[in-house]
N, C-alpha and C positions, 0 to 999 in steps of 0.2 A: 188704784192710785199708783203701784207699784210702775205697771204697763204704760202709762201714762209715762211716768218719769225715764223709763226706758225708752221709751218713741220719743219722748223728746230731746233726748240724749243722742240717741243713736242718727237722728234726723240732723242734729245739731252737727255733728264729727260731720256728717255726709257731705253738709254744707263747706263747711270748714275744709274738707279737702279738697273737692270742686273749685272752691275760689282761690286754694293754692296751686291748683292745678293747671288754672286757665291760664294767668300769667305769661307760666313758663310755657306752655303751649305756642302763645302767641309771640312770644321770642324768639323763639328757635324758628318758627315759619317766617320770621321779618328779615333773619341777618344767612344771607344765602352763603354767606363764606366761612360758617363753622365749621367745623371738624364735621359733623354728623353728614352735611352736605357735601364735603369732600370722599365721603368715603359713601357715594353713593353706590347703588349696584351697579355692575355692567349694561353697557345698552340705556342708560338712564339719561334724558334729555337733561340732568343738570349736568352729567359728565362729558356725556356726545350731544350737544345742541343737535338740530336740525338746520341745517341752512336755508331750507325754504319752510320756516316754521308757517307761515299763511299759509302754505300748499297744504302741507299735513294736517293744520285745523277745520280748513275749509270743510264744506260740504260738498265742494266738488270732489273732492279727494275721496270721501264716503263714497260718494254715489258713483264714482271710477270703479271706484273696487266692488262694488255691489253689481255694477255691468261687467264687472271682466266676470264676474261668479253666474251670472245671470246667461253670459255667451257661451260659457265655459256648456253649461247644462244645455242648451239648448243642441251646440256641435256634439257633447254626447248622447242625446235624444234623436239626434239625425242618424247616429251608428247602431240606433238598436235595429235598424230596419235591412240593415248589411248581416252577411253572416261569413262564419272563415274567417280566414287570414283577413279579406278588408275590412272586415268590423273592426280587428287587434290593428290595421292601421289605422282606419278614423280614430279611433279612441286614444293612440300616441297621438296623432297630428293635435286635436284634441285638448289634448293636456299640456304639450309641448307649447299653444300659443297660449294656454291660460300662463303656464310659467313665465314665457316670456314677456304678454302683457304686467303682469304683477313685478316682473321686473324692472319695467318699462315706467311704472307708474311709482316704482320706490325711485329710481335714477331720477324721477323727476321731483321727488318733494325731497331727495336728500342733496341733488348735485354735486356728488363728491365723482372724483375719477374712478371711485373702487366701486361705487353704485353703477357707474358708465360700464366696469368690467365685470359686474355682477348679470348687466343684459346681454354680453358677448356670450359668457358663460350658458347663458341659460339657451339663448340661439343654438350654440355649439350643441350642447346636450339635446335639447329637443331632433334636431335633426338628423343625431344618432341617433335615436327613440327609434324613429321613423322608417331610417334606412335600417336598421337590424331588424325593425318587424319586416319590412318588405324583403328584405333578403330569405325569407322564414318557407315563402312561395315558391324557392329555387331548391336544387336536392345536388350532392355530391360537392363537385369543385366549385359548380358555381356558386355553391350557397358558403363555402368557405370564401371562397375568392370575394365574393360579395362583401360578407362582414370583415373582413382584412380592409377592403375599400373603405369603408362606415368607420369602421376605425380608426384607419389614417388620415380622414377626414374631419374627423373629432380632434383629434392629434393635433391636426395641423390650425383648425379653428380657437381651440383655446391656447396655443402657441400663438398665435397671433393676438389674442386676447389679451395676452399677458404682456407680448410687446407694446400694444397697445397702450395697457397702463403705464409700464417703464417711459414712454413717450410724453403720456400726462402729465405726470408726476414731475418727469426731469422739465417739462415746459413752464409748470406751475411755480416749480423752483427756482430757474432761472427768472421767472417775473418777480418773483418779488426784493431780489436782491436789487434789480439796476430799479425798480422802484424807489428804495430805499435809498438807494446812490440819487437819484436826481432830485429826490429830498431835501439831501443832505448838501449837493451843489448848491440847490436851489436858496440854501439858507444861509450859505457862505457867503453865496454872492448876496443877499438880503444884509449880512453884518457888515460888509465892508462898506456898502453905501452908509449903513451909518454912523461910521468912524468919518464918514467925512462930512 
């Protein structure tokens, strides 16, 4: 009897907190502008949205990224059959367009300017990859003189990279100001017509 009244006790509270529980559950999930949701993590689509949120949900977005992984393997299953230095280049070339596609396919479901200088970036880099491994073939000055080239080539790629975004950025900026001015004409001139 005792066990009885215990189980139905303790079933009882279990209940009883469950349906105090759900409620508030369900409140906090409905009002997106609470504190808890402001203080989301970093990287979190309620604090950085996605601008091409379709692109990111799609299934084509999946199956992108499932081909860049799928091409990726395949260009390194071609390098197993190279030996030496061209096998450590296929295997940079390789990796370098998997980056770059993956970079390729974020610029496209984020569209931001810093996404667009995220696949400079990754060009840049790759293509040093590549020329340091192939300079790897050469011995003395050439093989210095070489990577000094790869280097300043890099140098000058992600310097342009970066101008690049400066150029976005100040373009993006200036759009939306005389946007907002022709708005703002637009509605001036709308009031005086109907003053009279």
């Amino acid at each position: 009897m005792r066990m009885t009244t215990l189980y139905a006790a303790l079933s009882g509270a279990f209940l009883l907190g469950t349906a105090a529980l759900a409620p508030a559950q369900t409140s906090t999930a409905t009002t997106p502008s609470t504190p808890s949701a402001q203080t989301a993590p970093a990287g979190s689509s309620i604090t950085n949205p996605v601008k091409n949120a379709k692109v990111a949900a799609s299934g084509d977005y999946r199956a992108e990224k499932d081909k860049i992984k799928a091409d990726y393997k395949a260009a390194k299953d071609k390098c197993k059959t190279m030996s030496g230095n061209a096998k450590s280049v296929c295997e940079k070339e390789a990796k370098g367009q998997e980056n770059i596609a993956k970079a390729e396919l974020e610029a496209k479901r984020k569209g931001t300017p810093h996404a667009e200088y995220e696949v400079d970036v990754a060009k840049a880099k790759a293509a040093y990859d590549v020329a340091q491994e192939k300079c790897d073939d050469m011995k003395g000055k050439e093989k210095s003189a070489c990577k000094k080239e790869a280097k300043a080539t890099e140098q000058k790629a992600l310097a342009d990279a970066k101008a690049n975004r400066k150029d976005m950025s100040a373009s993006n900026s200036k759009a939306a100001p005389s946007s907002t001015s022709t708005t703002t004409s637009t509605t001036k001139s709308t009031d005086t017509t109907k003053k009279y």
